[in-house]
C-alpha positions in Angstrom: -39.1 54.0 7.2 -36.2 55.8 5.5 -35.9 59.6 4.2 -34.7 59.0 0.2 -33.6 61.9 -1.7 -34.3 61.1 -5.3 -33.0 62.5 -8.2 -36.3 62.0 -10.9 -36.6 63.8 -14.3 -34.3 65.8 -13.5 -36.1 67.0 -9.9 -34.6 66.5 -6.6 -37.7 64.1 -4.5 -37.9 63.2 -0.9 -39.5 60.1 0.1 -40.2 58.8 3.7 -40.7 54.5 3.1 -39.2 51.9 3.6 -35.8 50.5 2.0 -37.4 47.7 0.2 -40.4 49.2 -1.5 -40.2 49.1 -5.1 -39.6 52.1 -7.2 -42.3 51.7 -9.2 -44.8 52.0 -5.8 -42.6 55.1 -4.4 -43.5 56.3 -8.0 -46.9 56.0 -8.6 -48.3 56.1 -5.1 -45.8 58.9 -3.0 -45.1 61.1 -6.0 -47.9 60.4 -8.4 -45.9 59.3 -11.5 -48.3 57.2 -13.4 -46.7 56.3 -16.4 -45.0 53.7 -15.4 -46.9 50.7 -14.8 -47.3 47.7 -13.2 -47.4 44.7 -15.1 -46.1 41.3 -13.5 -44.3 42.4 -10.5 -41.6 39.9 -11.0 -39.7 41.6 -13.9 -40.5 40.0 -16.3 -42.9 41.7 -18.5 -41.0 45.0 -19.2 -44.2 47.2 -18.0 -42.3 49.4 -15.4 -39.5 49.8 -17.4 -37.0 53.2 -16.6 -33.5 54.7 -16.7 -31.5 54.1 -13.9 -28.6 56.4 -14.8 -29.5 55.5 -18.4 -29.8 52.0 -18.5 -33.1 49.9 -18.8 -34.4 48.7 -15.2 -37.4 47.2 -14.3 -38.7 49.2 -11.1 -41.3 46.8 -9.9 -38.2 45.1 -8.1 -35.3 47.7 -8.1 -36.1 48.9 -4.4 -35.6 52.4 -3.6 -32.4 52.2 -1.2 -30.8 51.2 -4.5 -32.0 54.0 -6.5 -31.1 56.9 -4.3 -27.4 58.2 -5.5 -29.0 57.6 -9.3 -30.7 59.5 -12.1 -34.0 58.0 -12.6 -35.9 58.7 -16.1 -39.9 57.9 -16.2 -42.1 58.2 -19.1 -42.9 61.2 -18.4 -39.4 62.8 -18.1 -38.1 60.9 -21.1 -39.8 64.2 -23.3 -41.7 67.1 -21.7 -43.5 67.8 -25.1 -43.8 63.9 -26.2 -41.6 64.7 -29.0 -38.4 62.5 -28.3 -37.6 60.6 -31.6 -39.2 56.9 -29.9 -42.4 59.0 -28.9 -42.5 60.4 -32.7 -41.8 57.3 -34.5 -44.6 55.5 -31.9 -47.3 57.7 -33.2 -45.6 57.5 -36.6 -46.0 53.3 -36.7 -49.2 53.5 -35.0 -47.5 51.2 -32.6 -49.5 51.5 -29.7 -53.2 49.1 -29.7 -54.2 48.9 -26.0 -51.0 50.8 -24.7 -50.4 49.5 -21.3 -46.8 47.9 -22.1 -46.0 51.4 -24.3 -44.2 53.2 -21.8 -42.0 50.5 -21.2 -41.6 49.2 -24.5 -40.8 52.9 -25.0 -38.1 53.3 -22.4 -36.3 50.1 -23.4 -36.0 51.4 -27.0 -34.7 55.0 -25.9 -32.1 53.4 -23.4 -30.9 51.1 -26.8 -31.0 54.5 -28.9 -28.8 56.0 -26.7 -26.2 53.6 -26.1 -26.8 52.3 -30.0 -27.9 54.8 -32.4 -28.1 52.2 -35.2 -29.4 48.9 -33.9 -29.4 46.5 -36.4 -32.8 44.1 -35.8 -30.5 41.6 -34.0 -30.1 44.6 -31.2 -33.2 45.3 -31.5 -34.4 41.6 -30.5 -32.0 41.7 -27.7 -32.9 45.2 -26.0 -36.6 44.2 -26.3 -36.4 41.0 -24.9 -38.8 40.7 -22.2 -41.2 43.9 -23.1 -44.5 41.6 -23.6 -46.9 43.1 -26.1 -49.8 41.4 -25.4 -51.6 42.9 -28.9 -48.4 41.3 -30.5 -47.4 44.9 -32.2 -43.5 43.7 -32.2 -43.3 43.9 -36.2 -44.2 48.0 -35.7 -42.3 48.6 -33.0 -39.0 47.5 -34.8 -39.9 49.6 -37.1 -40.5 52.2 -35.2 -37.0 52.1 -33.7 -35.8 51.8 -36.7 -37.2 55.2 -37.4 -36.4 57.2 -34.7 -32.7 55.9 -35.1 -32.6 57.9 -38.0 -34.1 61.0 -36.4 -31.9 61.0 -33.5 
């Protein structure tokens, strides 16, 4: 076990565990950030998607000794109201069916907003890559990015 001082949503967190866990287990079991989810557990489903110092990362196998000196975005600290442009344009598109791969279809398309603010649908393919949608809602979310790069 390791102490980890964590810099999450803009809060300072201290966890005791062990170098290798996954961020997404020091998330949702030691500091009850459930947004994130688990999906596949090999990274390849886009589930557990967050910001590691802005860019897109899978958490289910970023382990925490790599995460410490970053600044980690969840779901929950991408907006505190739900109103960041992605979250608007979701609800907009009626994106969501079941939800479970929202937040990280929704954490990929911030991190693209913010490093492209007009993605053509070619960036769009590419950032998404790998965010499985099981209920197959790709044609909404495009648009939906599409939106809230206009609203940015």
């Amino acid at each position: 076990m390791a102490l980890y001082n964590l810099n999450i949503n803009g809060k300072s967190q201290q966890v005791d565990v062990d170098p290798n866990t996954p961020m997404l287990w020091v998330l949702r079991d030691h500091l009850d950030l459930v947004g994130t989810k688990f999906g596949c557990g090999i990274a390849q489903c886009g589930a557990c998607t967050i910001h590691l110092d802005g860019n897109a990362v899978r958490s289910c196998q970023l382990p925490v000794s790599a995460a410490e000196d970053a600044k980690i975005t969840t779901i929950e600290g991408l907006s505190e109201a739900g109103d960041h442009p992605v979250q608007k344009a979701w609800i907009e598109h009626d994106v969501p069916q079941c939800g479970y791969c929202q937040a990280g279809q929704i954490m990929s398309a911030a991190a693209l907003l913010a490093q492209n603010p007009s993605p053509s649908d070619s960036d769009i393919d590419n950032a998404m890559n790998g965010n499985i949608c099981r209920c197959g809602t790709y044609t909404r979310i495009k648009a939906a990015i599409h939106t809230a790069s206009q609203n940015l």
